[in-house]
N, CA, C and O atoms as a Tripos MOL2 file, in Angstrom:
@<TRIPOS>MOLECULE
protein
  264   263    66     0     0
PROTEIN
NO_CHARGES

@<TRIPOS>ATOM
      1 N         -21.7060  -14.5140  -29.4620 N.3       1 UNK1
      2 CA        -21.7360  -13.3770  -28.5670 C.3       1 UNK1
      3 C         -20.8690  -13.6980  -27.3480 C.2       1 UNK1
      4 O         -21.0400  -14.7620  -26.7550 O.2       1 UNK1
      5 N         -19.7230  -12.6070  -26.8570 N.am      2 UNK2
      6 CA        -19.2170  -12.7820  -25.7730 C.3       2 UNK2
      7 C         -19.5430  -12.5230  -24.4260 C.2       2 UNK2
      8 O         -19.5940  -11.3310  -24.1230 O.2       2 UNK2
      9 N         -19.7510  -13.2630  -23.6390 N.am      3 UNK3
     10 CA        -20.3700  -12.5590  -22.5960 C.3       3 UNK3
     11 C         -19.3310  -12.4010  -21.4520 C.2       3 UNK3
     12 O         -19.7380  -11.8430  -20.4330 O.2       3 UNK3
     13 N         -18.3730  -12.7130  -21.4810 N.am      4 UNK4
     14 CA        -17.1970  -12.2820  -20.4940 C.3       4 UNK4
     15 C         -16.7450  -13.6410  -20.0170 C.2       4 UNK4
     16 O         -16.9060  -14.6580  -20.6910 O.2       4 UNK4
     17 N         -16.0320  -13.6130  -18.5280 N.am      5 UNK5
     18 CA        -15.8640  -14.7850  -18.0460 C.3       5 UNK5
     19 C         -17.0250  -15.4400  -17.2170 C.2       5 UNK5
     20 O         -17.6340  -14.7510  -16.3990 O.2       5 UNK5
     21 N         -17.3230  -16.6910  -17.4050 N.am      6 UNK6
     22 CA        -18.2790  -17.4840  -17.0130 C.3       6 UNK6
     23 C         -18.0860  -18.3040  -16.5110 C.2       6 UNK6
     24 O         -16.9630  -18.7190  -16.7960 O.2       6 UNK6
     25 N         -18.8130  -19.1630  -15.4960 N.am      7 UNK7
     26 CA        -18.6280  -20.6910  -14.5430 C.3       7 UNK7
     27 C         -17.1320  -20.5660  -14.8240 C.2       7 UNK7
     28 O         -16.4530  -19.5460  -14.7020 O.2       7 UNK7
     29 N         -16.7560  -21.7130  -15.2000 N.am      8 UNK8
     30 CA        -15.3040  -22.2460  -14.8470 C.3       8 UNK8
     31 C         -14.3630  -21.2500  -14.9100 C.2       8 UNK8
     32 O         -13.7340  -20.9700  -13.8900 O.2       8 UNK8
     33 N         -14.1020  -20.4890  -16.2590 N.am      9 UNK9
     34 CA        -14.0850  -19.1520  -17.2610 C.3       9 UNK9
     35 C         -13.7550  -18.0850  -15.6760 C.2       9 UNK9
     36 O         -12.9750  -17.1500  -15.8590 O.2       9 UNK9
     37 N         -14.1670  -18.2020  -14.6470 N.am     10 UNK10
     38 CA        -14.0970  -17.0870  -13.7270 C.3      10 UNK10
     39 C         -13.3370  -17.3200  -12.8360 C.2      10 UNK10
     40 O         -12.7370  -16.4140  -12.2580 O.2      10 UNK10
     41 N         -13.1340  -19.1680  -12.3950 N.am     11 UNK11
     42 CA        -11.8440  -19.4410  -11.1790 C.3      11 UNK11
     43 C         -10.8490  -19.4220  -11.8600 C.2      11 UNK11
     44 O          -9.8690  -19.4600  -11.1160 O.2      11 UNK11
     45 N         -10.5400  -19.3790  -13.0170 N.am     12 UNK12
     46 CA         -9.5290  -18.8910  -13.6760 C.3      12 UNK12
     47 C          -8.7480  -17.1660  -13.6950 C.2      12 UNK12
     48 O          -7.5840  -16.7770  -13.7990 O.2      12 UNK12
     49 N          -9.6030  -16.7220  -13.5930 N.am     13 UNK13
     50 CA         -9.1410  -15.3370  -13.4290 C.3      13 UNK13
     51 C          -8.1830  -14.9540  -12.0690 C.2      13 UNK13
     52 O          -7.9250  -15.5060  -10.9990 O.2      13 UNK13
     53 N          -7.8460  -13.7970  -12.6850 N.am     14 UNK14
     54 CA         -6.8510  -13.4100  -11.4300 C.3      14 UNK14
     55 C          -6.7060  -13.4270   -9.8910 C.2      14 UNK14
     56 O          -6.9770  -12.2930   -9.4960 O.2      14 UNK14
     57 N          -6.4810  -14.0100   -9.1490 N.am     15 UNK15
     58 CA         -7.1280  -13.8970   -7.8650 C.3      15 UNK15
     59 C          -7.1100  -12.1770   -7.2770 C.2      15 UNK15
     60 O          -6.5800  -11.2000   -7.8060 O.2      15 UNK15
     61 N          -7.7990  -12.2610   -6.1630 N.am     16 UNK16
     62 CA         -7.9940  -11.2700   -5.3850 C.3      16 UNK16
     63 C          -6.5860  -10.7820   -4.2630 C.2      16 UNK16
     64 O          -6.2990  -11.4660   -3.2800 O.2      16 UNK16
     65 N          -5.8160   -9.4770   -4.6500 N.am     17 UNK17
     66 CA         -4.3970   -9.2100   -3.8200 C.3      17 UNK17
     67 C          -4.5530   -9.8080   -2.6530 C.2      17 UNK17
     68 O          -5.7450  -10.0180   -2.4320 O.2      17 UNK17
     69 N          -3.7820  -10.2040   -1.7360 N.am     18 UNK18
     70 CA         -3.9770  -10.0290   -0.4800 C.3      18 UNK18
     71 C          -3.7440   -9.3780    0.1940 C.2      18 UNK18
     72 O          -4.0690   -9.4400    1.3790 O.2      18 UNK18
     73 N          -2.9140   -8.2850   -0.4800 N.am     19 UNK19
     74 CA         -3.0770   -7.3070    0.5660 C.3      19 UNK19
     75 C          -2.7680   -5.7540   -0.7640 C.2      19 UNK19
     76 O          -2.2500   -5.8770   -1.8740 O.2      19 UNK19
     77 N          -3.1160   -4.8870   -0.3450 N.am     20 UNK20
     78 CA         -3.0410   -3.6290   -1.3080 C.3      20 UNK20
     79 C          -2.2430   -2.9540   -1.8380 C.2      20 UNK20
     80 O          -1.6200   -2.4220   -0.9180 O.2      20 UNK20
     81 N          -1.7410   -2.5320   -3.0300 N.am     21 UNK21
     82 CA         -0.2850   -2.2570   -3.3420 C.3      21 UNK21
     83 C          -0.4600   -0.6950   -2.8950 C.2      21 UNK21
     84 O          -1.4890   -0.0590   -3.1220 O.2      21 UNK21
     85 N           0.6940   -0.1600   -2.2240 N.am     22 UNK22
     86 CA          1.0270    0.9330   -2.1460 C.3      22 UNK22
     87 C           2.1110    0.7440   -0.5720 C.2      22 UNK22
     88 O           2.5880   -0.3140   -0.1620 O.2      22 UNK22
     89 N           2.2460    1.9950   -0.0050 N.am     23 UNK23
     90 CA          2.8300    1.7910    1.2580 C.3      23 UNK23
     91 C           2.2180    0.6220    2.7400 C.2      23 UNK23
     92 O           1.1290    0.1380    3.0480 O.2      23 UNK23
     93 N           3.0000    0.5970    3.0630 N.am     24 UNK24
     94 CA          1.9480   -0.6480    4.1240 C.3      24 UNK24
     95 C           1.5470    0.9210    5.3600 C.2      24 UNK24
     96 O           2.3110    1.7580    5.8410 O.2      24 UNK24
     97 N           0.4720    0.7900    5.4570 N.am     25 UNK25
     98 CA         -0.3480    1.3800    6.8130 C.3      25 UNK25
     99 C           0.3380    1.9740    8.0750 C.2      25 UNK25
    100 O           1.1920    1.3580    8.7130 O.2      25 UNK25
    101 N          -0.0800    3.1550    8.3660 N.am     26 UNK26
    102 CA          0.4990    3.5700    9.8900 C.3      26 UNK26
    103 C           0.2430    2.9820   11.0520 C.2      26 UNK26
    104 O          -0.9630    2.7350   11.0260 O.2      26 UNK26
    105 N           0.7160    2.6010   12.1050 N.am     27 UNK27
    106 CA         -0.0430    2.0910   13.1500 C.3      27 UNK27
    107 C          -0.4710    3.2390   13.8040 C.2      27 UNK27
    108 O           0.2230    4.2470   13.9420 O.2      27 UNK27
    109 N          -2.0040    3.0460   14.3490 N.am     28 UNK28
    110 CA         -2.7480    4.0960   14.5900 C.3      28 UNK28
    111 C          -1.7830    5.1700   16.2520 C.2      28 UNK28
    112 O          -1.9480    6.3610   16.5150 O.2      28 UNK28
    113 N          -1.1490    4.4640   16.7810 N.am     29 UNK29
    114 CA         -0.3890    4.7520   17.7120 C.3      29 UNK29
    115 C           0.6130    5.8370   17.4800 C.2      29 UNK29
    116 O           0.9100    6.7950   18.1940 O.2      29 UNK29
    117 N           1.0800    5.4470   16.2690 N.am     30 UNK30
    118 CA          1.9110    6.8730   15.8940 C.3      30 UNK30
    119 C           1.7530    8.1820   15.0870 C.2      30 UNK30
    120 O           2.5540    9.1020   14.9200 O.2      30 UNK30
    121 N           0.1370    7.9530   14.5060 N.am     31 UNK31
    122 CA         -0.4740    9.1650   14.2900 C.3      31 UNK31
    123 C          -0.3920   10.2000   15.4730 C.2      31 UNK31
    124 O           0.1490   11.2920   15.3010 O.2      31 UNK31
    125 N          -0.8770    9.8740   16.5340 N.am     32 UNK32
    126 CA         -1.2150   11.1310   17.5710 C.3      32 UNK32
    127 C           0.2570   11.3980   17.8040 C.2      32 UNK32
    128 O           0.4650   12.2150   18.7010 O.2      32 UNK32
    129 N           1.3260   10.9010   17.2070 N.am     33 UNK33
    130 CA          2.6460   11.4750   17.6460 C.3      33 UNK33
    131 C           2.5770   12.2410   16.8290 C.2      33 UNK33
    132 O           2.4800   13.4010   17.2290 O.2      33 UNK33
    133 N           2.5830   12.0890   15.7850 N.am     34 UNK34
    134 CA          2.6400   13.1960   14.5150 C.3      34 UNK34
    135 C           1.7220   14.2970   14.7810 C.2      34 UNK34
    136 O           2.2960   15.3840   14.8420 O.2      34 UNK34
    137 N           0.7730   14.3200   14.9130 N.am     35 UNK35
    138 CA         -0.2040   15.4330   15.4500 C.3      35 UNK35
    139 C           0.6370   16.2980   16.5070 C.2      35 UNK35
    140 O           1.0760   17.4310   16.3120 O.2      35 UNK35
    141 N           0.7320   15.7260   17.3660 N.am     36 UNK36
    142 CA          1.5300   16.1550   18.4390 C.3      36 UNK36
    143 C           2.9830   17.0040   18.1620 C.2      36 UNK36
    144 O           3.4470   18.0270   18.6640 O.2      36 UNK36
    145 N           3.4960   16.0110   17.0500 N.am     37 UNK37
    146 CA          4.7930   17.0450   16.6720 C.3      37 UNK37
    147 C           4.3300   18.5440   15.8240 C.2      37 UNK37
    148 O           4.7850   19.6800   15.9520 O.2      37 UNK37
    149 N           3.3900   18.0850   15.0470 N.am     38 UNK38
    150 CA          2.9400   19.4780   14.4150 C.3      38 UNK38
    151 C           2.9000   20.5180   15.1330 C.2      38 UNK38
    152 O           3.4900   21.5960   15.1950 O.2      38 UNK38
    153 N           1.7970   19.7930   15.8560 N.am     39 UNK39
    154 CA          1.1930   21.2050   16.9330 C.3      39 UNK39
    155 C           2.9060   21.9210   17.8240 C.2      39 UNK39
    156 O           3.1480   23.0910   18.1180 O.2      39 UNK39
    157 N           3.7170   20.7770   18.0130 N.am     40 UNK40
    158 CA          4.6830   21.5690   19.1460 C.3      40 UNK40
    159 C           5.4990   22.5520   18.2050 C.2      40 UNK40
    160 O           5.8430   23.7300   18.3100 O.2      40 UNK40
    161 N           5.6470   21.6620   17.3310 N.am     41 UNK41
    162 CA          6.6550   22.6780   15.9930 C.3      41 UNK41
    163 C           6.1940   23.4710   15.2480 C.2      41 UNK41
    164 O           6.6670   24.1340   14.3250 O.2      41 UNK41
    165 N           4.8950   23.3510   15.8410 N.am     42 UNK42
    166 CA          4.3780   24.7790   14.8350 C.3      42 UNK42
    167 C           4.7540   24.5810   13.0670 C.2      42 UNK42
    168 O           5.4600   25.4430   12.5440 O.2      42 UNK42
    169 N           4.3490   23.6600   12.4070 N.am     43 UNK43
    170 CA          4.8110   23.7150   11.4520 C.3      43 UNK43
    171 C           3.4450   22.9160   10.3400 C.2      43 UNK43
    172 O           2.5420   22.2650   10.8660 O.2      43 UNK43
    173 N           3.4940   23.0410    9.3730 N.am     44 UNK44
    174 CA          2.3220   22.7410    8.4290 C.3      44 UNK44
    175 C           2.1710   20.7850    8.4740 C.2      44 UNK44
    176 O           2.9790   19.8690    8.6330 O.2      44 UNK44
    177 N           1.1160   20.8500    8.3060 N.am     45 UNK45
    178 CA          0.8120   19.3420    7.5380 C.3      45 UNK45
    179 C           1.7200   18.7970    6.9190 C.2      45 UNK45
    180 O           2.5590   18.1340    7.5300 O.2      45 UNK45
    181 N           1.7630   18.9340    5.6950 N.am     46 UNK46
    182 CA          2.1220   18.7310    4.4030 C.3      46 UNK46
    183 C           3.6600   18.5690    4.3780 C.2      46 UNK46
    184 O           4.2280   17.6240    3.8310 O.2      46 UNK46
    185 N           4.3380   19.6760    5.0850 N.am     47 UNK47
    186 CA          5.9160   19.1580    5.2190 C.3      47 UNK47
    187 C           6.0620   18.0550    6.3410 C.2      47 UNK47
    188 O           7.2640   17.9660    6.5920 O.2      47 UNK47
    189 N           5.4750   17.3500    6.9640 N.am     48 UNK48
    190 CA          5.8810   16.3910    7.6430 C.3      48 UNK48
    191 C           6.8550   15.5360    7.2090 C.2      48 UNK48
    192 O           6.4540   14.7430    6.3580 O.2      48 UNK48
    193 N           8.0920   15.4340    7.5420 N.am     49 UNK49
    194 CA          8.8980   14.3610    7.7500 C.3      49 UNK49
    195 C           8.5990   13.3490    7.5790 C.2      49 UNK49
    196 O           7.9240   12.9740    8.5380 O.2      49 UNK49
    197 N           8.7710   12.1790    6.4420 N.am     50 UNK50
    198 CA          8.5770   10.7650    6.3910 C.3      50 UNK50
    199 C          10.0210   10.2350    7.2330 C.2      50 UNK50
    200 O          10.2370    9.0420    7.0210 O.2      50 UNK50
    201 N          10.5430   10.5770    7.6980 N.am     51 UNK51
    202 CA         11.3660    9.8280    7.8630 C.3      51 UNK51
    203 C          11.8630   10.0160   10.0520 C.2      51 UNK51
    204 O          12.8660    9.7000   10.6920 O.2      51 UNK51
    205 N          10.5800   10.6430   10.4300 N.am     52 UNK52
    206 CA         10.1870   10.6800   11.7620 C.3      52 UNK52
    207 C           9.5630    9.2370   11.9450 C.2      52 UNK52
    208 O           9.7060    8.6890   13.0380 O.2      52 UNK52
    209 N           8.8600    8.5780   10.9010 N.am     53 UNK53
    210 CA          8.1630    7.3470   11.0250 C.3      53 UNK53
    211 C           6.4230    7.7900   11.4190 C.2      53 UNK53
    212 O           5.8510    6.7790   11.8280 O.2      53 UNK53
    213 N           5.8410    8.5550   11.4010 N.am     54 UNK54
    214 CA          4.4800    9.5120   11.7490 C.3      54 UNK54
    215 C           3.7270    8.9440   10.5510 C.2      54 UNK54
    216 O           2.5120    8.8730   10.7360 O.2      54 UNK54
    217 N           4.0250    8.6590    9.7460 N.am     55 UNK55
    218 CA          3.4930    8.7150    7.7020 C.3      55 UNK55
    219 C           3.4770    9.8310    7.3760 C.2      55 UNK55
    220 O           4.0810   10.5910    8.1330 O.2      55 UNK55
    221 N           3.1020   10.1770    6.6830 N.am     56 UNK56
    222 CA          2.7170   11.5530    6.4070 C.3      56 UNK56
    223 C           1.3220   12.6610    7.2350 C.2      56 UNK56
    224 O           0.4200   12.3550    8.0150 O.2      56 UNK56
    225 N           1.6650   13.8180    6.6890 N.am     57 UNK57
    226 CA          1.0930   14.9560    7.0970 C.3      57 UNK57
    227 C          -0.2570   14.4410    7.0030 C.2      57 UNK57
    228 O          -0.6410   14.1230    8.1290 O.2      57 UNK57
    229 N          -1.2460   14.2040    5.9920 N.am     58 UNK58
    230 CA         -2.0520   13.8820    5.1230 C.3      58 UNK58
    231 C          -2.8440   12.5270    5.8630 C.2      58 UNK58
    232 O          -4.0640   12.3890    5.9520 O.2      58 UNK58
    233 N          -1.6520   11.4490    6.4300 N.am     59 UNK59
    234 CA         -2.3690   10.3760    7.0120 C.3      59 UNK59
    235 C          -2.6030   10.7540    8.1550 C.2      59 UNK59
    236 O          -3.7450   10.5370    8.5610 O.2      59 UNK59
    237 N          -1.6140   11.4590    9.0980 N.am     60 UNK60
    238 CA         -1.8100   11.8190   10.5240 C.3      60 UNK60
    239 C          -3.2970   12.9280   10.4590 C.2      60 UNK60
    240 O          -4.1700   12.7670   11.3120 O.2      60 UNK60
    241 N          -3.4500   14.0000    9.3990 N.am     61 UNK61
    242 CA         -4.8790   14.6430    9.2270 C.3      61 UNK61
    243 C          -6.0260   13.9000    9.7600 C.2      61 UNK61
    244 O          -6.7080   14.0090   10.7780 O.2      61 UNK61
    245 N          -6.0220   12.9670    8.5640 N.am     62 UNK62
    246 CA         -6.8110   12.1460    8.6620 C.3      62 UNK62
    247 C          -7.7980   10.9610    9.6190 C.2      62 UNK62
    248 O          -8.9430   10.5110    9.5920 O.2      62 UNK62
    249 N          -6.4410   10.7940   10.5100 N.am     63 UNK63
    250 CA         -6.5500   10.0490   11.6130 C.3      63 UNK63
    251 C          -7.2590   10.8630   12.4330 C.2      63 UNK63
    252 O          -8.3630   10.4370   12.7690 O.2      63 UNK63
    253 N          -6.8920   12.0070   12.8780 N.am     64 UNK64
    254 CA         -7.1300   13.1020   13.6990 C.3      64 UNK64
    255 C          -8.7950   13.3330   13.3650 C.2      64 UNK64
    256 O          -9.5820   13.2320   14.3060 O.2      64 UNK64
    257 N          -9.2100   13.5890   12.2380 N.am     65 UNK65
    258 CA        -10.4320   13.7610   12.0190 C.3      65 UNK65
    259 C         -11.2850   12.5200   12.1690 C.2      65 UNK65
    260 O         -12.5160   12.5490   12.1730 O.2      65 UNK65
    261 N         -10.6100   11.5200   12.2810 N.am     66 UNK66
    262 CA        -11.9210   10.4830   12.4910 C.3      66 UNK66
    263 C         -11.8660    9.7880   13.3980 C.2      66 UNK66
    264 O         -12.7810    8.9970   13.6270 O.2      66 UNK66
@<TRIPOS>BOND
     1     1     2 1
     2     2     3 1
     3     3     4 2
     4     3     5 am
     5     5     6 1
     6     6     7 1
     7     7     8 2
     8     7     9 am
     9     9    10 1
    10    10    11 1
    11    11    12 2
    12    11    13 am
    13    13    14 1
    14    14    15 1
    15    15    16 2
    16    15    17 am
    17    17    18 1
    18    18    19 1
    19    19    20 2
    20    19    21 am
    21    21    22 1
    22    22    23 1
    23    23    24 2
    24    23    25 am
    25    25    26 1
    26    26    27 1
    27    27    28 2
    28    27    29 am
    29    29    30 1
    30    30    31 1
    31    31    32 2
    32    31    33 am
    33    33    34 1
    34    34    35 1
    35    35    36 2
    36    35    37 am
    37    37    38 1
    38    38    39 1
    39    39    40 2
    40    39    41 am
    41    41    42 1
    42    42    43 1
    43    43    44 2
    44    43    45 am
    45    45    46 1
    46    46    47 1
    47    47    48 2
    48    47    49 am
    49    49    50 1
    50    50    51 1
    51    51    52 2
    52    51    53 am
    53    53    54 1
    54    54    55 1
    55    55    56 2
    56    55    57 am
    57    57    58 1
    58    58    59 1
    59    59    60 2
    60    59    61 am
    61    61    62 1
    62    62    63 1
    63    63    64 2
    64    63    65 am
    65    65    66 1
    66    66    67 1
    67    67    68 2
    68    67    69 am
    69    69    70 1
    70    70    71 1
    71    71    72 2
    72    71    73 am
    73    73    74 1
    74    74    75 1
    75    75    76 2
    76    75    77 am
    77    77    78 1
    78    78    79 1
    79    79    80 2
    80    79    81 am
    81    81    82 1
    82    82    83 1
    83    83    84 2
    84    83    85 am
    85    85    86 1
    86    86    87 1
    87    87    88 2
    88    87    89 am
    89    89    90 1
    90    90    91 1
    91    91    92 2
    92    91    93 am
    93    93    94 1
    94    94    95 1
    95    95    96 2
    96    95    97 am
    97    97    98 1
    98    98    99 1
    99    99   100 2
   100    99   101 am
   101   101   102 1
   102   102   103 1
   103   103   104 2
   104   103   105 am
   105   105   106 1
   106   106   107 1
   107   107   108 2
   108   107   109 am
   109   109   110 1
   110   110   111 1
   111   111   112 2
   112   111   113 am
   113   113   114 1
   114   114   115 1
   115   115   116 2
   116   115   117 am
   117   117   118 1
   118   118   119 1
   119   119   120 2
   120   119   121 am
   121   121   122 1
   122   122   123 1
   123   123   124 2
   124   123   125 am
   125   125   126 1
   126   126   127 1
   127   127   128 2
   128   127   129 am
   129   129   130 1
   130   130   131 1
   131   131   132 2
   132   131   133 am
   133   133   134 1
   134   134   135 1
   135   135   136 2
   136   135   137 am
   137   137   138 1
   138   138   139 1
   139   139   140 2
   140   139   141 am
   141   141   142 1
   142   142   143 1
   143   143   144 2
   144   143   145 am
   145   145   146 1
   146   146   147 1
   147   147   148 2
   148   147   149 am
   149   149   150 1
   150   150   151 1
   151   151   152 2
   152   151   153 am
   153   153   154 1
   154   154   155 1
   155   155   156 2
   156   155   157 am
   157   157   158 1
   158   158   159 1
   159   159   160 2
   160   159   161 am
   161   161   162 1
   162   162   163 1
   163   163   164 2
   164   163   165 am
   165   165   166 1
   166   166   167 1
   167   167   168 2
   168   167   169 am
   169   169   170 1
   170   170   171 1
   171   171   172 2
   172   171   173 am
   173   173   174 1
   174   174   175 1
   175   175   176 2
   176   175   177 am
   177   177   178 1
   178   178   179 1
   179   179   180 2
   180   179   181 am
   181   181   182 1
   182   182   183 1
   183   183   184 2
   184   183   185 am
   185   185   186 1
   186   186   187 1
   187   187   188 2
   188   187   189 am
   189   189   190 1
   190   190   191 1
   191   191   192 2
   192   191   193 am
   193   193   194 1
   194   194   195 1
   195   195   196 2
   196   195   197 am
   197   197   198 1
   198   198   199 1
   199   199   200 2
   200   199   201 am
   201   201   202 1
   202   202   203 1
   203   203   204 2
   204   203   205 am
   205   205   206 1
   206   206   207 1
   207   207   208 2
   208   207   209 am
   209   209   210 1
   210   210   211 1
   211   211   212 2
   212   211   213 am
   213   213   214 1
   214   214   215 1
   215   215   216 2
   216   215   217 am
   217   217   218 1
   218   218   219 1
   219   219   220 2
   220   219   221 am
   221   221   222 1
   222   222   223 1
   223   223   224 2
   224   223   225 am
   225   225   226 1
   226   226   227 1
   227   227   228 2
   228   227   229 am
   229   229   230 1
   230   230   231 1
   231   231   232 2
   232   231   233 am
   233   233   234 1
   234   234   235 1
   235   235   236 2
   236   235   237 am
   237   237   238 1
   238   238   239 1
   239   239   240 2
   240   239   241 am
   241   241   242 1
   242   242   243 1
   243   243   244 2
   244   243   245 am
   245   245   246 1
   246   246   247 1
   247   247   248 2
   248   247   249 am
   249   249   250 1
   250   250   251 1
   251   251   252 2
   252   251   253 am
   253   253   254 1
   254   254   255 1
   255   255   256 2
   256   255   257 am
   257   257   258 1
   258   258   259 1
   259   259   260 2
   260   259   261 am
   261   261   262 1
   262   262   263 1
   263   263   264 2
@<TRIPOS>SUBSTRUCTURE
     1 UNK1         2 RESIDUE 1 A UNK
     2 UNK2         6 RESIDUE 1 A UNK
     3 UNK3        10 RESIDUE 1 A UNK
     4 UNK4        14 RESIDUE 1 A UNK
     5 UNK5        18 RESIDUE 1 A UNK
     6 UNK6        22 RESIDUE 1 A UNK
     7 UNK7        26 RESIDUE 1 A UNK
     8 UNK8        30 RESIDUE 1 A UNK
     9 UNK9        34 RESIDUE 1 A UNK
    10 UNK10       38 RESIDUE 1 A UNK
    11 UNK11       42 RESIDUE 1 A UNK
    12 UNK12       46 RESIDUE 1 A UNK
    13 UNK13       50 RESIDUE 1 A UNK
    14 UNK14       54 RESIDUE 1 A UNK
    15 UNK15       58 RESIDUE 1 A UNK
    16 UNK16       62 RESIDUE 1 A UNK
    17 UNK17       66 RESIDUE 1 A UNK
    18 UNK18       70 RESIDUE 1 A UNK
    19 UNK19       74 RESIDUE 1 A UNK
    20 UNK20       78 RESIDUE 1 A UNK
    21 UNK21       82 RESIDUE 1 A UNK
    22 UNK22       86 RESIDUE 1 A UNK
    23 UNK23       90 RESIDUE 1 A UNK
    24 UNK24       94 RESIDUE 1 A UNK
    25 UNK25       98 RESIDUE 1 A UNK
    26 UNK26      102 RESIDUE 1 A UNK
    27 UNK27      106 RESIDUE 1 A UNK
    28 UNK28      110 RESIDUE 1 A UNK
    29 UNK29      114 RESIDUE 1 A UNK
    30 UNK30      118 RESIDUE 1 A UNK
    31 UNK31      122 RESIDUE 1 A UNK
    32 UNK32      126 RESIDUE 1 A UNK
    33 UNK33      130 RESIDUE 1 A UNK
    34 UNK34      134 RESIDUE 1 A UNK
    35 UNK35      138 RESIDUE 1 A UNK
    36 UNK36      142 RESIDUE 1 A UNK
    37 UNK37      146 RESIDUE 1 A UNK
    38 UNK38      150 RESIDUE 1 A UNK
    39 UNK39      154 RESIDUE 1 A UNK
    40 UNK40      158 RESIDUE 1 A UNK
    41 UNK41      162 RESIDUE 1 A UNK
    42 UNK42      166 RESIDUE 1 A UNK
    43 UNK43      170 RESIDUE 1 A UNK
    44 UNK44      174 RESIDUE 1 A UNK
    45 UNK45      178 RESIDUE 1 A UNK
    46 UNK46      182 RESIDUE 1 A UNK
    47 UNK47      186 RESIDUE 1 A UNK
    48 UNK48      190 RESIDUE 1 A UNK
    49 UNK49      194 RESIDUE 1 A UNK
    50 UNK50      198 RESIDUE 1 A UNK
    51 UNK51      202 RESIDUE 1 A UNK
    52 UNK52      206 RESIDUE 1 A UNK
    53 UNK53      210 RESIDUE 1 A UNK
    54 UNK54      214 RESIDUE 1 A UNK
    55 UNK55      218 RESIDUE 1 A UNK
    56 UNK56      222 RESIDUE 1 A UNK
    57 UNK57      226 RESIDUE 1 A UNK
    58 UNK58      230 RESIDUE 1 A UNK
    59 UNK59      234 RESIDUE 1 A UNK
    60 UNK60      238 RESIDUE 1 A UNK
    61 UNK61      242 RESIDUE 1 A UNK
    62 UNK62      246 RESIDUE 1 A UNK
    63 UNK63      250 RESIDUE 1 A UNK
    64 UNK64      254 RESIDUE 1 A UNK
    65 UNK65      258 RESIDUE 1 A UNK
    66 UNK66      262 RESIDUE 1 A UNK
């Protein structure tokens, strides 16, 4: 019967990322810019400019709500 990885059987396995695959993180400092540009430009979430440096529409939301 297999029971998976065990004692030794487990420091063998893959280690743990050190850090998370996807984009690296906004600094919380340039969310409220992005907020800020929305609101002046009158313009939606979702089209935010990645390339203002803000992250996206979606992360700056987010920030804002919490």
């Amino acid at each position: 019967m297999d029971r998976g990885l065990v004692g030794a059987d487990r420091a063998a396995a893959a280690p743990w990322p050190e850090r998370s695959p996807g984009p690296r993180p906004v600094p919380d400092r340039l969310s409220p810019q992005g907020v800020l540009y929305i609101l002046y430009n009158d313009v939606a979430w979702q089209p935010l400019p990645l390339e203002l440096g803000f992250g996206s529409g979606q992360t700056c939301w987010r920030r804002l709500e919490r």
